[in-house]
SERO-4910 file (N, C-alpha, C, O; in steps of 0.05 Angstrom, whole numbers):
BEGIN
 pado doro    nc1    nc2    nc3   cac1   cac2   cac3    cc1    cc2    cc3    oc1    oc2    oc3
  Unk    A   -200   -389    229   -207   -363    240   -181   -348    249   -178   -324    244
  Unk    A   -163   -364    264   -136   -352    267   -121   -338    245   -109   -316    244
  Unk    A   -125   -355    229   -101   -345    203   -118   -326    195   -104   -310    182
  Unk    A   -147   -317    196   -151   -294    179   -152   -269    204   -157   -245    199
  Unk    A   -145   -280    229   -144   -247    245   -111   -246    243   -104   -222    240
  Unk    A    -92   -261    243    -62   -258    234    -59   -240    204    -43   -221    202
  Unk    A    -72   -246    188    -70   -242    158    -82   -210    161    -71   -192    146
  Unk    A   -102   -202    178   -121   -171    176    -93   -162    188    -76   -150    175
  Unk    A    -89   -171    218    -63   -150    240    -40   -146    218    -30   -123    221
  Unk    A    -26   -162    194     -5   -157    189    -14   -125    172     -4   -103    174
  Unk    A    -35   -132    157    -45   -118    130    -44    -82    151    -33    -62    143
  Unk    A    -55    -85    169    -69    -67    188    -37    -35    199    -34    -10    199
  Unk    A    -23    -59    207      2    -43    212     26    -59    202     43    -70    215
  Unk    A     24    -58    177     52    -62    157     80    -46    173     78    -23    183
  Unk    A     99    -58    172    122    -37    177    145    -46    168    140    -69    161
  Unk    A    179    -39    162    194    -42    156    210    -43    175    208    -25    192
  Unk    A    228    -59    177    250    -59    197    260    -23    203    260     -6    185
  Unk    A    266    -19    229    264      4    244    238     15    249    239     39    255
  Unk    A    215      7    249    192     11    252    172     31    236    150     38    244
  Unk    A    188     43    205    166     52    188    152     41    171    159     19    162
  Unk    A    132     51    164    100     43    161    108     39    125    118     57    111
  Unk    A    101     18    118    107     15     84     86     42     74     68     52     88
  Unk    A     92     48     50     62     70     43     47     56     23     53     37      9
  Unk    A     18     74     27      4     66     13     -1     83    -15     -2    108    -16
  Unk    A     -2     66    -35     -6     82    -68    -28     75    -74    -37     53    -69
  Unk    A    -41     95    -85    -74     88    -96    -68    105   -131    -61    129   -136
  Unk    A    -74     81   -153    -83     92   -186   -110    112   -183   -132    105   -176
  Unk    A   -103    136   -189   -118    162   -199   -143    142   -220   -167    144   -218
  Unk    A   -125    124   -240   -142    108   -263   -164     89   -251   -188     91   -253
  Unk    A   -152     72   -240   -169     49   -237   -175     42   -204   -189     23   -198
  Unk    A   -162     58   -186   -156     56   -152   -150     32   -144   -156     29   -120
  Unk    A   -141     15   -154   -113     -5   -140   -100      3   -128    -91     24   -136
  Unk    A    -92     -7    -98    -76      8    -84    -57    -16    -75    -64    -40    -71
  Unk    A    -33     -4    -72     -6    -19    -66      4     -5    -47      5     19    -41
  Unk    A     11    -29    -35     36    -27     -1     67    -27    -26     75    -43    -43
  Unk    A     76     -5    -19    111    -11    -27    126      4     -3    113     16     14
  Unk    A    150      2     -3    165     20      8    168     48    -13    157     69     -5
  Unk    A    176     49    -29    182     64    -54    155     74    -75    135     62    -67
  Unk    A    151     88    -94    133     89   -106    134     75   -131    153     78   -147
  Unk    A    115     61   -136    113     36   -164    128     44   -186    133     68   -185
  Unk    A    138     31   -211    148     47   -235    117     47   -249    112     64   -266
  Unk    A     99     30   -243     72     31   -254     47     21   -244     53      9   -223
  Unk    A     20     19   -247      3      9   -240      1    -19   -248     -1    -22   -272
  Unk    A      2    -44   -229      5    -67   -238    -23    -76   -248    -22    -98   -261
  Unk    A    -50    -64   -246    -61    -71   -238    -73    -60   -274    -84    -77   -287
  Unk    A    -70    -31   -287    -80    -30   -310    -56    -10   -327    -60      2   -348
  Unk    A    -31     -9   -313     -8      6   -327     -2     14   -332     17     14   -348
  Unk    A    -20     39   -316    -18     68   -312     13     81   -305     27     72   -286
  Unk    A     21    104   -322     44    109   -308     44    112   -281     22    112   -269
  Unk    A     73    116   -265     75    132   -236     69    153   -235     87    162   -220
  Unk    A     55    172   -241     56    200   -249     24    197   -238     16    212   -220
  Unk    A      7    176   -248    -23    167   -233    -20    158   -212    -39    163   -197
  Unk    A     -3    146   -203     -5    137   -167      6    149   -148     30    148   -144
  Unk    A    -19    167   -128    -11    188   -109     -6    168    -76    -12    145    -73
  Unk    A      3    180    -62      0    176    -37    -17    179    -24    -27    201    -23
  Unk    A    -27    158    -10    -53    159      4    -40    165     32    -17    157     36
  Unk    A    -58    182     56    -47    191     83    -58    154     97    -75    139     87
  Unk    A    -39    148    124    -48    125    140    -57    138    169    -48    155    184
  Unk    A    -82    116    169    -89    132    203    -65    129    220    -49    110    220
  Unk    A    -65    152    236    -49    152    256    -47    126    284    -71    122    290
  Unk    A    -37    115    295    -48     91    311    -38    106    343    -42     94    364
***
């Protein structure tokens, strides 16, 4: 039970050293969405160019 409320808190507020928030990418194609810092060169998920994966907004905390 521990490891899956550790595993939600990380998922929940991702951040990068200096305290920004990784972003989230969602496929226009297939809606896989990826944590990167950067935006994907593709959809890993069905290989969609970058040109299909927009930025999704994160709630504010």
């Amino acid at each position: 039970m521990l490891l899956i409320q550790q595993k939600l808190s990380r998922r929940s507020g991702r951040q990068q050293k200096g305290g920004e928030r990784m972003a989230v990418w969602k496929c226009q194609v297939c809606g896989n969405i990826v944590e990167a810092r950067c935006k994907p060169g593709k959809c890993k998920s069905c290989g969609a160019s970058k040109d299909k994966l927009i930025k999704e907004a994160q709630p504010q905390k």
